[in-house]
Gaussian input, Z-matrix of N, CA and C with variables (Angstrom, degrees):
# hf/3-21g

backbone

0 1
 N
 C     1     B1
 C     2     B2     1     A1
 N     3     B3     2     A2     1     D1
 C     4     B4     3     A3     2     D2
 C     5     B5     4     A4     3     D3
 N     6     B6     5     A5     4     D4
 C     7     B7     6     A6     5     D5
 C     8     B8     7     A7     6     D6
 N     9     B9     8     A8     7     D7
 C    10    B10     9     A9     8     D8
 C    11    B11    10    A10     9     D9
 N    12    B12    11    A11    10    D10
 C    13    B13    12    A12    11    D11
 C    14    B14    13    A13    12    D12
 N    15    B15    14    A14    13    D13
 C    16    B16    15    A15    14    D14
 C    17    B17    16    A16    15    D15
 N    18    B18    17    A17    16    D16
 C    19    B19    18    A18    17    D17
 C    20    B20    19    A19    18    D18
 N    21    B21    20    A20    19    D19
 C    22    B22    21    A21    20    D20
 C    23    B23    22    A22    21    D21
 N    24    B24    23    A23    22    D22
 C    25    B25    24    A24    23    D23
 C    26    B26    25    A25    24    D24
 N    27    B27    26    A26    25    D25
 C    28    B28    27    A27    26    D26
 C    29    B29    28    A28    27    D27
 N    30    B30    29    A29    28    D28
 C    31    B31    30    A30    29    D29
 C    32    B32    31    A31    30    D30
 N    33    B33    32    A32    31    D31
 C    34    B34    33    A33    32    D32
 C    35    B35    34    A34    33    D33
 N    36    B36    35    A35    34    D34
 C    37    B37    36    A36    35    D35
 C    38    B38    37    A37    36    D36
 N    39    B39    38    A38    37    D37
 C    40    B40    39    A39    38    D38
 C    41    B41    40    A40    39    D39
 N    42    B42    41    A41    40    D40
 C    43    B43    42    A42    41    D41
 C    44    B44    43    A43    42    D42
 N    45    B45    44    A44    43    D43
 C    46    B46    45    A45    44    D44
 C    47    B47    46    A46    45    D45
 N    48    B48    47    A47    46    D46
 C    49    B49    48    A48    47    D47
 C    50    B50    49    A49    48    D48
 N    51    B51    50    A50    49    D49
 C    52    B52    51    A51    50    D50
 C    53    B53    52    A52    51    D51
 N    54    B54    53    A53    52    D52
 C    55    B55    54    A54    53    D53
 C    56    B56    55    A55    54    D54
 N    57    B57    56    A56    55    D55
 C    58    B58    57    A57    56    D56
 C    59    B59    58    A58    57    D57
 N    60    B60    59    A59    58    D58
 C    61    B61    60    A60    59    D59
 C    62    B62    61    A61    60    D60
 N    63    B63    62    A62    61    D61
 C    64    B64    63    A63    62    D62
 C    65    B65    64    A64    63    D63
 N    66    B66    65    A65    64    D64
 C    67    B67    66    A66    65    D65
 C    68    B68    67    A67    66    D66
 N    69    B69    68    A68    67    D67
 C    70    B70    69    A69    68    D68
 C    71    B71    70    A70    69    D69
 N    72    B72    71    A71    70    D70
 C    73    B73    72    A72    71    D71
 C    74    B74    73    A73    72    D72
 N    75    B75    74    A74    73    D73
 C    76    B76    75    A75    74    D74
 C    77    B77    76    A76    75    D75
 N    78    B78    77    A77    76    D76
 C    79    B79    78    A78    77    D77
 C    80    B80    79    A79    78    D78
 N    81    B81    80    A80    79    D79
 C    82    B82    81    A81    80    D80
 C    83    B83    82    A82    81    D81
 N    84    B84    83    A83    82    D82
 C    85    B85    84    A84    83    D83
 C    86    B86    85    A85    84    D84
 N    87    B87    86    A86    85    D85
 C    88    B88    87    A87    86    D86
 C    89    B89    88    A88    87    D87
 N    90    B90    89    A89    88    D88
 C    91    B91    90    A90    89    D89
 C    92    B92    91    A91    90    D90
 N    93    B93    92    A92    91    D91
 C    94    B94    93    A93    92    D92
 C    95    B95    94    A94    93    D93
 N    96    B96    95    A95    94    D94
 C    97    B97    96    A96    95    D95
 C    98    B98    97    A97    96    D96
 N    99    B99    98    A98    97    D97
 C   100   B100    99    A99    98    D98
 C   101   B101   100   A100    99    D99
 N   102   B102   101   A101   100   D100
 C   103   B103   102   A102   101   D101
 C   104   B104   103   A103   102   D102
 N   105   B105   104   A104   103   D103
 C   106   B106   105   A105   104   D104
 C   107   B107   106   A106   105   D105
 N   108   B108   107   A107   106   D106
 C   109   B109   108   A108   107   D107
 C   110   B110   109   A109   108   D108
 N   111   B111   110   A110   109   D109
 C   112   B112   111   A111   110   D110
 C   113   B113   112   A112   111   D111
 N   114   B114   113   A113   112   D112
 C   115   B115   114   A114   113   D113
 C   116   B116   115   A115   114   D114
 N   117   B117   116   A116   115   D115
 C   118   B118   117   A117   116   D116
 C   119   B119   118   A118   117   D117
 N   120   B120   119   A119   118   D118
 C   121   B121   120   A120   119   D119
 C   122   B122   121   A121   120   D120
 N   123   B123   122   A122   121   D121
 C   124   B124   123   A123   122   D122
 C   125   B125   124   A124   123   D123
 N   126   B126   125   A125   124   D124
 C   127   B127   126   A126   125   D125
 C   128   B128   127   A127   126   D126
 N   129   B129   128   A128   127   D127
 C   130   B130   129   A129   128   D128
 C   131   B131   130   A130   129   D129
 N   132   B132   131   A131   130   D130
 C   133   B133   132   A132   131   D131
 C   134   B134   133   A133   132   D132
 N   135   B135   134   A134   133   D133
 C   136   B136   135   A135   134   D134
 C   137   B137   136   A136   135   D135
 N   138   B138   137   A137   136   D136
 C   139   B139   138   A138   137   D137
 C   140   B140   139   A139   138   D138
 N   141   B141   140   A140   139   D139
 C   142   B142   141   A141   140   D140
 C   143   B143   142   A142   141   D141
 N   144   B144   143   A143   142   D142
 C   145   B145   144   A144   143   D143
 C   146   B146   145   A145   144   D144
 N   147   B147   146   A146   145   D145
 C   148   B148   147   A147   146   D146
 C   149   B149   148   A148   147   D147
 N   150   B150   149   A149   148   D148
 C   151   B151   150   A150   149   D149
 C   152   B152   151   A151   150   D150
 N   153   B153   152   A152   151   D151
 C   154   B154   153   A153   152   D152
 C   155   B155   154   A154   153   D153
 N   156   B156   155   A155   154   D154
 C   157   B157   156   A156   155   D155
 C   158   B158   157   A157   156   D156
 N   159   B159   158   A158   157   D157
 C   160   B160   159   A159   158   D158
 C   161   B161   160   A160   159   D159
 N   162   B162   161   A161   160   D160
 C   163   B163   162   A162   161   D161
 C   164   B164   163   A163   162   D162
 N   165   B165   164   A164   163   D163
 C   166   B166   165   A165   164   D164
 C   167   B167   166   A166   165   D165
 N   168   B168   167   A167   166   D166
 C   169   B169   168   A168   167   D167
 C   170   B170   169   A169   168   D168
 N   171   B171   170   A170   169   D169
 C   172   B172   171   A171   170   D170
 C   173   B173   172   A172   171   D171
 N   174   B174   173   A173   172   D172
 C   175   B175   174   A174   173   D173
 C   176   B176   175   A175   174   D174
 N   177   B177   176   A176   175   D175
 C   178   B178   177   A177   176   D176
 C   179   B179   178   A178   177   D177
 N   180   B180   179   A179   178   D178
 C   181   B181   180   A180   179   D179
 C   182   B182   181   A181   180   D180
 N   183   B183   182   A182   181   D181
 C   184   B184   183   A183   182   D182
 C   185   B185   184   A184   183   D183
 N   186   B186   185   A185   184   D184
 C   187   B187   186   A186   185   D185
 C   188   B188   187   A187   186   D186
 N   189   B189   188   A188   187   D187
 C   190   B190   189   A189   188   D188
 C   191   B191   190   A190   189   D189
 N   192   B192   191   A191   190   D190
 C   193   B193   192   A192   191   D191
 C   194   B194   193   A193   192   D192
 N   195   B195   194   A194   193   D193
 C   196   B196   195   A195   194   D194
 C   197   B197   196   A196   195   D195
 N   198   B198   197   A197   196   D196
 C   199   B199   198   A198   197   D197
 C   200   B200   199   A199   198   D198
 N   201   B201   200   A200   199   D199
 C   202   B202   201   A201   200   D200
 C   203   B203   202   A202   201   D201
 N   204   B204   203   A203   202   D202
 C   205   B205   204   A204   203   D203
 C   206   B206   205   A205   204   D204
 N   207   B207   206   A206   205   D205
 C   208   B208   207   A207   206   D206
 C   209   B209   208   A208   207   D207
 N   210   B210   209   A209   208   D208
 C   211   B211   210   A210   209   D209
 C   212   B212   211   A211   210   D210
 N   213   B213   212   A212   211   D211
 C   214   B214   213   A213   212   D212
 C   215   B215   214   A214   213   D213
 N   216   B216   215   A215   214   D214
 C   217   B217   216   A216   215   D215
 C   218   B218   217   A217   216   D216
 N   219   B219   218   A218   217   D217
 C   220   B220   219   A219   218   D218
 C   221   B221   220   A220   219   D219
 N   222   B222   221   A221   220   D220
 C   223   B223   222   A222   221   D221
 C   224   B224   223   A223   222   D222
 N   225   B225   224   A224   223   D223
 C   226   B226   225   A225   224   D224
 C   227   B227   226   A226   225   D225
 N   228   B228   227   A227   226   D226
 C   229   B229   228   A228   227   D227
 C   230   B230   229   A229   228   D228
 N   231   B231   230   A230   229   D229
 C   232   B232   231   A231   230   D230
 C   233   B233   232   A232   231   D231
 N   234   B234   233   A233   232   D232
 C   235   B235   234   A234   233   D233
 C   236   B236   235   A235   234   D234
 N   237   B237   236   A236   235   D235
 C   238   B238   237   A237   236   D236
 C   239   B239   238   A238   237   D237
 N   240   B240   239   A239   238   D238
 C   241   B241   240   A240   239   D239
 C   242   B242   241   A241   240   D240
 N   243   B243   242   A242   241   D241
 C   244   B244   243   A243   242   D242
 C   245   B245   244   A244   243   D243
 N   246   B246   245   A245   244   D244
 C   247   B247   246   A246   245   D245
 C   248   B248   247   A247   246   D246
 N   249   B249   248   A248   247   D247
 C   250   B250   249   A249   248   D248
 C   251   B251   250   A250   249   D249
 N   252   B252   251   A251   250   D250
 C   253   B253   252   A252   251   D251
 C   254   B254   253   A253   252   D252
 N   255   B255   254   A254   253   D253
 C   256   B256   255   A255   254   D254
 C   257   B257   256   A256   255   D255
 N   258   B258   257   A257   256   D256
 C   259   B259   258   A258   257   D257
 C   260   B260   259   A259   258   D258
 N   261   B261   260   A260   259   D259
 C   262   B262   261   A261   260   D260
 C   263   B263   262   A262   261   D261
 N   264   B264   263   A263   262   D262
 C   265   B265   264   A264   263   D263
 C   266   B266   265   A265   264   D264
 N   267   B267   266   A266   265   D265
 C   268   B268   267   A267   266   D266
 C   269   B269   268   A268   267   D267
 N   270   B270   269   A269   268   D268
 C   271   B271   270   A270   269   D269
 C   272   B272   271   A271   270   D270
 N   273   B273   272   A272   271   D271
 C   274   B274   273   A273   272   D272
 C   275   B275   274   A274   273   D273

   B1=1.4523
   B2=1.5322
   B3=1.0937
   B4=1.6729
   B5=1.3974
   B6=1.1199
   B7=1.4259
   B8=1.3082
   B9=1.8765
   B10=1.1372
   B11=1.5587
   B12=1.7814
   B13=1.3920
   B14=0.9841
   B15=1.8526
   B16=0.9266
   B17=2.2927
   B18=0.8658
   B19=1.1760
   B20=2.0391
   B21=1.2181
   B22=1.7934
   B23=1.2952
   B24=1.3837
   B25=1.3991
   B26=0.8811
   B27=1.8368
   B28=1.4572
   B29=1.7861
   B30=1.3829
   B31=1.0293
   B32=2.1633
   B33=1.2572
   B34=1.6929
   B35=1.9771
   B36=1.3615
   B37=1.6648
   B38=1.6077
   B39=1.7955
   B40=1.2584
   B41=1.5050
   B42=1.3793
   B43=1.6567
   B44=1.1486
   B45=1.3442
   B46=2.0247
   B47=1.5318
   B48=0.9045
   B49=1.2567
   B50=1.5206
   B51=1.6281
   B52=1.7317
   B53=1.4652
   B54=1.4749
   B55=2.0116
   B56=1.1853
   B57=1.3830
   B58=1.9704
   B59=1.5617
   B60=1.1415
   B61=1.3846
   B62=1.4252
   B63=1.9655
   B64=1.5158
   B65=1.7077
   B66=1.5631
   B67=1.8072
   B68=1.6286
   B69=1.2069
   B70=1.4139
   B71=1.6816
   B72=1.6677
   B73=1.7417
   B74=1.4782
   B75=0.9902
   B76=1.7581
   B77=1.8342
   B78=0.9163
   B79=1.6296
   B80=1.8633
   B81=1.4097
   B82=1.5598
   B83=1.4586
   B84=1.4024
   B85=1.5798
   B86=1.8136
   B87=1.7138
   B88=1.5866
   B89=1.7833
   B90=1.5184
   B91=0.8779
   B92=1.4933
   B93=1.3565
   B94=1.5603
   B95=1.8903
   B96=1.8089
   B97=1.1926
   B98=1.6894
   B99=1.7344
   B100=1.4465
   B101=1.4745
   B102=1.2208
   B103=0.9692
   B104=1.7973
   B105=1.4137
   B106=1.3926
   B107=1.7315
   B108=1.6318
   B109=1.5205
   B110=1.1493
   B111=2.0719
   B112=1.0044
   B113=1.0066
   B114=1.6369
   B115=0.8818
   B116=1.6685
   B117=1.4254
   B118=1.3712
   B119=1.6590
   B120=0.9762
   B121=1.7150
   B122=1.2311
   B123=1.7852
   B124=1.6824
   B125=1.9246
   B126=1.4869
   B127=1.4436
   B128=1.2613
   B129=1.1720
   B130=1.6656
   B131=1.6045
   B132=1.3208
   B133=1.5558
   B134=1.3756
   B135=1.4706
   B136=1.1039
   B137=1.2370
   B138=1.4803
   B139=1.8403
   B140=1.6267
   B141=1.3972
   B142=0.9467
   B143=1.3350
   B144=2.1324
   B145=1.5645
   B146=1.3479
   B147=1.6351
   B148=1.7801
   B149=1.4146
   B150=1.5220
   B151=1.4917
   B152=1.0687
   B153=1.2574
   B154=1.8475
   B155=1.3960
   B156=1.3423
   B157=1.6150
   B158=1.2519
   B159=1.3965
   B160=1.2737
   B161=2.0158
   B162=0.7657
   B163=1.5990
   B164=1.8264
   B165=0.9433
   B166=1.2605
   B167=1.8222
   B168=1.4011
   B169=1.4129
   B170=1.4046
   B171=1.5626
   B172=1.2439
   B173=1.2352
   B174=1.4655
   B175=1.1992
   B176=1.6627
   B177=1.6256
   B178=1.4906
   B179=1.2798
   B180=1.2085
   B181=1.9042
   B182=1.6315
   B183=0.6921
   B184=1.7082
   B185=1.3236
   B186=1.4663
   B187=1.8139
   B188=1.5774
   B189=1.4364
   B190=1.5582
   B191=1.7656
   B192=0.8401
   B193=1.9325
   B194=1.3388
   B195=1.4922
   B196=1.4068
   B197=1.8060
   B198=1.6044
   B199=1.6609
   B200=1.1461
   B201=1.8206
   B202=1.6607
   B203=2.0658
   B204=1.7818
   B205=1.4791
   B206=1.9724
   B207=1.6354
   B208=1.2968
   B209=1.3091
   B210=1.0685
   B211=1.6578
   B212=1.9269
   B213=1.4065
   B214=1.4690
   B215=1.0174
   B216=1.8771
   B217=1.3005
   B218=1.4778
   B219=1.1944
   B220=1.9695
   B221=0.8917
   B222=1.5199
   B223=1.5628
   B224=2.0391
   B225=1.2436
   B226=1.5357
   B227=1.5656
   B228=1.5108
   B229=1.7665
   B230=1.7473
   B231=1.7160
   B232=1.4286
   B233=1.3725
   B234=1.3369
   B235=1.5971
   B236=1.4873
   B237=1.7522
   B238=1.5395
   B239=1.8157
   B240=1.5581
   B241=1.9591
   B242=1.3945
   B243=1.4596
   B244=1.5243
   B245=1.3534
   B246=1.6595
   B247=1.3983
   B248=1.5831
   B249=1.4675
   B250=1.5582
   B251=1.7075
   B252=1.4290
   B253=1.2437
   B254=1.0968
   B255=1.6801
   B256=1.8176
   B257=1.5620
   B258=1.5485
   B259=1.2566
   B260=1.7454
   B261=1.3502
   B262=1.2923
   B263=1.7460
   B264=1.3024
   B265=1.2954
   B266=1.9999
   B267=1.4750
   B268=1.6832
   B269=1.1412
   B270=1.3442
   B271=1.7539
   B272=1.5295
   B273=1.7088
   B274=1.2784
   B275=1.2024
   A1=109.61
   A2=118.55
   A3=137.81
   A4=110.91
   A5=155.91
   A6=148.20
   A7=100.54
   A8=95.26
   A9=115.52
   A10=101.01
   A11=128.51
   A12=139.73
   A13=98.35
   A14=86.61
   A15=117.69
   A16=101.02
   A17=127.67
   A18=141.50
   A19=116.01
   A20=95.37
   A21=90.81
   A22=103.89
   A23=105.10
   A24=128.71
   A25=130.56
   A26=94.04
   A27=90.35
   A28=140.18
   A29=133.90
   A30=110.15
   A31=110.90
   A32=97.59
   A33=98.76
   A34=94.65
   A35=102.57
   A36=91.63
   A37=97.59
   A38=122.28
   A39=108.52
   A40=82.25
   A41=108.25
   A42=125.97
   A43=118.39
   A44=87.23
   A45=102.09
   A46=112.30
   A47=125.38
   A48=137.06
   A49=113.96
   A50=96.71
   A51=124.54
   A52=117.81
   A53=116.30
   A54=99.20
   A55=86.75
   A56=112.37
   A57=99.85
   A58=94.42
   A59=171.96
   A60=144.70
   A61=91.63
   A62=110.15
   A63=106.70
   A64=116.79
   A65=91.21
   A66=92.34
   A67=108.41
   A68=108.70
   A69=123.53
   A70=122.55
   A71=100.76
   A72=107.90
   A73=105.12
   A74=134.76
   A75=116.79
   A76=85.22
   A77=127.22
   A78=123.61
   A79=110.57
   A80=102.91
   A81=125.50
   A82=117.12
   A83=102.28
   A84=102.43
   A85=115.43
   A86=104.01
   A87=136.66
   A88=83.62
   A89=118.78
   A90=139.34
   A91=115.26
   A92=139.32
   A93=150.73
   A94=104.12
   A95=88.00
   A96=95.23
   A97=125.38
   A98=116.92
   A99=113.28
   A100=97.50
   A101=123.19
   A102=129.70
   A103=112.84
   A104=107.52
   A105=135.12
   A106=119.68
   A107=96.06
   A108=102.39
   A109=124.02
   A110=159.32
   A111=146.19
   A112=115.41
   A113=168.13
   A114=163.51
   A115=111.62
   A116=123.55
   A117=131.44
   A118=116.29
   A119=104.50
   A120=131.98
   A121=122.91
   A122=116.88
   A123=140.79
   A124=96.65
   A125=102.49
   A126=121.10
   A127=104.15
   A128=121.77
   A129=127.27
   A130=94.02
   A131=113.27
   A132=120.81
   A133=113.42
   A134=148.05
   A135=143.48
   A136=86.60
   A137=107.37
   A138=127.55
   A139=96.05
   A140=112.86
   A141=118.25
   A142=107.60
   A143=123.39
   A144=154.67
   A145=95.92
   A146=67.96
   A147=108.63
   A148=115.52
   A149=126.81
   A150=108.92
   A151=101.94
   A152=138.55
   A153=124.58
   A154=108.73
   A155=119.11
   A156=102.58
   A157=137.95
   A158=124.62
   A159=132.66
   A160=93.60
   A161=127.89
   A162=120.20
   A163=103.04
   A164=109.90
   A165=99.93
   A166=126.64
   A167=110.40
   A168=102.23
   A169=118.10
   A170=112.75
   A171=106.08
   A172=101.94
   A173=157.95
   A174=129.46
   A175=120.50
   A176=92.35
   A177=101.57
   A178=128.67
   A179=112.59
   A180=129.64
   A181=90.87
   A182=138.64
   A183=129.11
   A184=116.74
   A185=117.39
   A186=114.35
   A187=98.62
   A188=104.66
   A189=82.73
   A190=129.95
   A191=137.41
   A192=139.78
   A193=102.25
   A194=116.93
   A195=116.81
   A196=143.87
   A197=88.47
   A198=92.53
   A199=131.85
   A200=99.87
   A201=104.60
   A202=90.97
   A203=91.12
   A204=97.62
   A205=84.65
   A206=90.99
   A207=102.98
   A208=120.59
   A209=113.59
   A210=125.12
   A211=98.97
   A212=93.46
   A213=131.34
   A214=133.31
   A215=145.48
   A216=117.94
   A217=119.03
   A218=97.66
   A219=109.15
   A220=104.05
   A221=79.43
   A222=128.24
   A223=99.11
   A224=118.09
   A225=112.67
   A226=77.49
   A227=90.93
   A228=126.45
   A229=87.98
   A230=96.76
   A231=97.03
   A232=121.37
   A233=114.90
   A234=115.70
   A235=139.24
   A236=98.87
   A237=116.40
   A238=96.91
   A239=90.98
   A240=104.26
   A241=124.15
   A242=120.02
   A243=107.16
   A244=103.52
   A245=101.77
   A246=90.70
   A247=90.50
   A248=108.92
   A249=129.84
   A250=117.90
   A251=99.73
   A252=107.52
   A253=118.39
   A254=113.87
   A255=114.01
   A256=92.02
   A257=107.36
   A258=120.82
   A259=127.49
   A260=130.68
   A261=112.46
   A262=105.98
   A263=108.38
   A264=109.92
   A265=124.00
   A266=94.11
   A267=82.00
   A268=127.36
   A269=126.83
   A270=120.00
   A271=113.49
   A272=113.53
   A273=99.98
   A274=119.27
   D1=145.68
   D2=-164.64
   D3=-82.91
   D4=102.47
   D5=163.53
   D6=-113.84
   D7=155.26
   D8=-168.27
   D9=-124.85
   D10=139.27
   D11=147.39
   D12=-152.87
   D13=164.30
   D14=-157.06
   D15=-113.83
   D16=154.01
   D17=-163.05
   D18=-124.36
   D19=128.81
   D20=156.97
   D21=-158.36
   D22=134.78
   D23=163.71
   D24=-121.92
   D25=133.66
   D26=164.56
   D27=-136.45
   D28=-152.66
   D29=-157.30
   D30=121.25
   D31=175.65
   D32=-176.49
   D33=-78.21
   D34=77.38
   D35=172.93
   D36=-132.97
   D37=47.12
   D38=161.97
   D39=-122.00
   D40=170.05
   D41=-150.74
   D42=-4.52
   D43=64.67
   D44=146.12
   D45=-128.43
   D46=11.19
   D47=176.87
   D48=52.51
   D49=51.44
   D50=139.91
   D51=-42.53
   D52=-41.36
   D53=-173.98
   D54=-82.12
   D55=-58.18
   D56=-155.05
   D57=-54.47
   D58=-8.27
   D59=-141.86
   D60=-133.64
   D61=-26.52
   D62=173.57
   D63=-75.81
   D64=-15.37
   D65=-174.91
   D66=-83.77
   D67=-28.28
   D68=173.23
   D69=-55.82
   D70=-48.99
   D71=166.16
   D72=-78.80
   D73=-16.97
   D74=-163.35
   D75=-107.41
   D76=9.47
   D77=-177.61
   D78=-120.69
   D79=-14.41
   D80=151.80
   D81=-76.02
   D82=-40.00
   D83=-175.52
   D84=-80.65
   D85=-6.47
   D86=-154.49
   D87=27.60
   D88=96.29
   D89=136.53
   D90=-94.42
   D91=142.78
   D92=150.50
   D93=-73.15
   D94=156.79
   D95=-163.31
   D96=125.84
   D97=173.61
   D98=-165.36
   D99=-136.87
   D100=172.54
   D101=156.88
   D102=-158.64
   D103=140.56
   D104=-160.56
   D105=-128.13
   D106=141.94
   D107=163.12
   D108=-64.59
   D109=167.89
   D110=172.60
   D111=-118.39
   D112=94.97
   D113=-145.15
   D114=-38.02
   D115=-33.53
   D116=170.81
   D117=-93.58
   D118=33.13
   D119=174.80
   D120=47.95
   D121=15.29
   D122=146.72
   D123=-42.45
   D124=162.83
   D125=169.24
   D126=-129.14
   D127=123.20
   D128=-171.77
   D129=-106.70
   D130=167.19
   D131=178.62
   D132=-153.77
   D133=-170.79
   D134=138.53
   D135=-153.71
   D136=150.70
   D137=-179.72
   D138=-136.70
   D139=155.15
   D140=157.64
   D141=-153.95
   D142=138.03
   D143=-159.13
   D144=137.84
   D145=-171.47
   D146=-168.52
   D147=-29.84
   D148=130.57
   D149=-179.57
   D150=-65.95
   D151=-25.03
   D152=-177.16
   D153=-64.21
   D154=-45.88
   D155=166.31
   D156=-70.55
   D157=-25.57
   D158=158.86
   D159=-59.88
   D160=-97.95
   D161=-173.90
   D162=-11.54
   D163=-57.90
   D164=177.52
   D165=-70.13
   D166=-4.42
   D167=165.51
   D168=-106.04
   D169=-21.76
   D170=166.83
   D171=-66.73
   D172=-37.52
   D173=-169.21
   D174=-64.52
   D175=-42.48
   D176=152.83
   D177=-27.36
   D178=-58.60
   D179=-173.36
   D180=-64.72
   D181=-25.79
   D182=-178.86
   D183=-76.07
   D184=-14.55
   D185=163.51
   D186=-126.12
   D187=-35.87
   D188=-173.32
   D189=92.36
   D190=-176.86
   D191=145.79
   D192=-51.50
   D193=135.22
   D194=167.30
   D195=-53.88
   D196=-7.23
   D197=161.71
   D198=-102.48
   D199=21.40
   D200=-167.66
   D201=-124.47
   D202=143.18
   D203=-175.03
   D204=-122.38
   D205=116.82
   D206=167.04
   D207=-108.64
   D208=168.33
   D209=-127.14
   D210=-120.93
   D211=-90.13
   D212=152.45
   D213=-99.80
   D214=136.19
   D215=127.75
   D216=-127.58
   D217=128.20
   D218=165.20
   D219=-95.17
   D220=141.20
   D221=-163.98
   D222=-100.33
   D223=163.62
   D224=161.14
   D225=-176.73
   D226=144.30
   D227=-169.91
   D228=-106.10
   D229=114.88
   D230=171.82
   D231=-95.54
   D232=25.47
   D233=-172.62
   D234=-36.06
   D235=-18.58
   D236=-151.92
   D237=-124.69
   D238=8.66
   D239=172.26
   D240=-128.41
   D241=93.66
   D242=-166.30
   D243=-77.44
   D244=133.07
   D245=166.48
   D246=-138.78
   D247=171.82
   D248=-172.46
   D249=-114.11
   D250=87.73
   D251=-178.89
   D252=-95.33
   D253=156.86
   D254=-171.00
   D255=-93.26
   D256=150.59
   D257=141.09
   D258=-106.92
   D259=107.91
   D260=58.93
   D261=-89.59
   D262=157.38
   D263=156.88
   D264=-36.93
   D265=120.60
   D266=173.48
   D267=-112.87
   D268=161.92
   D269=148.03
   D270=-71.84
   D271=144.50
   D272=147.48
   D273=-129.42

């Protein structure tokens, strides 16, 4: 079964090449979905699959690419929001 959340982290994960390395694991995991810079230098995401693969990228999101020092990330279960995400995984 398919679930969808949504993600933000934070921490030194703008130019370290946090999306590309996040688009890279959630496109291994062939999760759907984007992930983005935030104007207050958070990385927001939304994925959507398998909860075992989402479990497995949020754990991911907790170190990240090795030039990124993360901080936090919240998590929120969008179950009760349909939304229509592309696969492949994107940047935006």
């Amino acid at each position: 079964m398919s679930e969808t959340r949504y993600f933000r982290v934070t921490g030194t994960v703008q130019g370290v090449g946090f999306r590309a390395a996040t688009q890279a694991e959630a496109r291994r995991l062939d999760l759907a979905g984007w992930v983005a810079n935030r104007p207050d230098g958070d990385v927001e995401l939304t994925a959507a699959g398998p909860a075992e693969a989402l479990d497995t990228l949020a754990r991911w999101l907790g170190y990240g690419p090795a030039s990124a020092v993360v901080h936090e990330v919240a998590e929120t279960d969008m179950k009760d929001t349909p939304t229509a995400l592309k696969q492949p995984f994107e940047i935006r």
